[in-house]
C-alpha positions in Angstrom: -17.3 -11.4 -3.4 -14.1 -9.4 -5.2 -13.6 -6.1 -3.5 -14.0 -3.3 -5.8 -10.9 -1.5 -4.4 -8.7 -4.5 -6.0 -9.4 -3.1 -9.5 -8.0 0.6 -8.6 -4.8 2.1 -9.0 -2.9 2.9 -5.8 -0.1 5.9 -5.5 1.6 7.4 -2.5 0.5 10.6 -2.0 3.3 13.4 -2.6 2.5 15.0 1.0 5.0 12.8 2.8 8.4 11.7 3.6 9.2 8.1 4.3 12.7 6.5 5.2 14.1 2.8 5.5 15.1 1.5 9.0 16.9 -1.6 8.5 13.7 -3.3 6.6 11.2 -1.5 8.1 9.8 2.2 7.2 8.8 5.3 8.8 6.1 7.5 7.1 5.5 11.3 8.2 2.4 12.6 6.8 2.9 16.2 6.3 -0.3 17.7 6.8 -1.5 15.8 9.5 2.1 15.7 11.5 1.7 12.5 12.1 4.3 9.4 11.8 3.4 5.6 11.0 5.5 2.6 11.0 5.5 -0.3 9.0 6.8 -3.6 8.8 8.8 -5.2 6.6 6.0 -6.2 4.8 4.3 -3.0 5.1 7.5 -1.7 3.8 7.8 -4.1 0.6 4.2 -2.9 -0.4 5.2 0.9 0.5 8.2 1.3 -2.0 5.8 -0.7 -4.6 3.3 1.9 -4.1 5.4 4.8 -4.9 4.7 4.7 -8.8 0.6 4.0 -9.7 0.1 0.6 -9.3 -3.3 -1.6 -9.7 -4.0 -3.0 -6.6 -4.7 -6.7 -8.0 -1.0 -6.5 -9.2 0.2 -5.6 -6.0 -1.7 -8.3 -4.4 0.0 -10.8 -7.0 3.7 -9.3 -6.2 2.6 -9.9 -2.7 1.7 -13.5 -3.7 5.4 -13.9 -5.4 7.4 -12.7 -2.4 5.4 -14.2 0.2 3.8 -17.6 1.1 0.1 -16.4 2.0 -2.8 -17.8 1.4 -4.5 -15.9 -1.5 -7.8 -14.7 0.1 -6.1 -14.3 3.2 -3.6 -12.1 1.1 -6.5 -10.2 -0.5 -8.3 -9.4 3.0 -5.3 -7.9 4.7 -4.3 -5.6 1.5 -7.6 -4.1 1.2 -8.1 -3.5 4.7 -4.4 -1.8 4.6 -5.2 0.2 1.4 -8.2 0.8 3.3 -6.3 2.4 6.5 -3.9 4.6 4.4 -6.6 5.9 2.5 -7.8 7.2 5.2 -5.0 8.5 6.8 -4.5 10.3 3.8 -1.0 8.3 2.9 -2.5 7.2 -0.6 -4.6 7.8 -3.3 -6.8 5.5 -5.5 -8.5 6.4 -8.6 -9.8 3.9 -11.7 -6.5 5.2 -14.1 -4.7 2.4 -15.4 -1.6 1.2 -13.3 1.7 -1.1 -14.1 
């Protein structure tokens, strides 16, 4: 069964400052105070999430970049879009995305 988050568009919310650190990013979310760190991985999906973006394209830029298996690919993106959603570190809406 095809998640129904793969079909929305993903942003970074504006209520945060993120930096590189050699391949790897740091995210402070504002309101909350709090910091998170991702992987390089993490990091390659961050900076693609900075503009709208559909969530089934990100999981095929994934695909590209990295050899994953495809449903294996699909799992861990939605349970990460999933945990920034609800740390508050991205929105998702049903608007159209590159």
């Amino acid at each position: 069964m095809v998640d129904p988050l793969l079909t929305q568009t993903v942003v970074a919310v504006q209520d945060q400052v993120s930096c590189d650190l050699g391949g790897e990013s740091v995210i402070l979310a504002l309101k909350a105070g709090v910091y998170y760190g991702m992987n390089p991985l993490g990091t390659f999906i961050w900076n693609l999430i900075q503009k709208p973006i559909k969530i089934n394209n990100l999981r095929d830029r994934i695909l590209e970049e990295y050899q994953v298996e495809p449903g294996q690919c699909e799992r861990d993106l939605v349970a990460l879009m999933k945990t920034l959603l609800a740390n508050g570190l991205i929105e998702c809406s049903d608007e159209k995305g590159a």
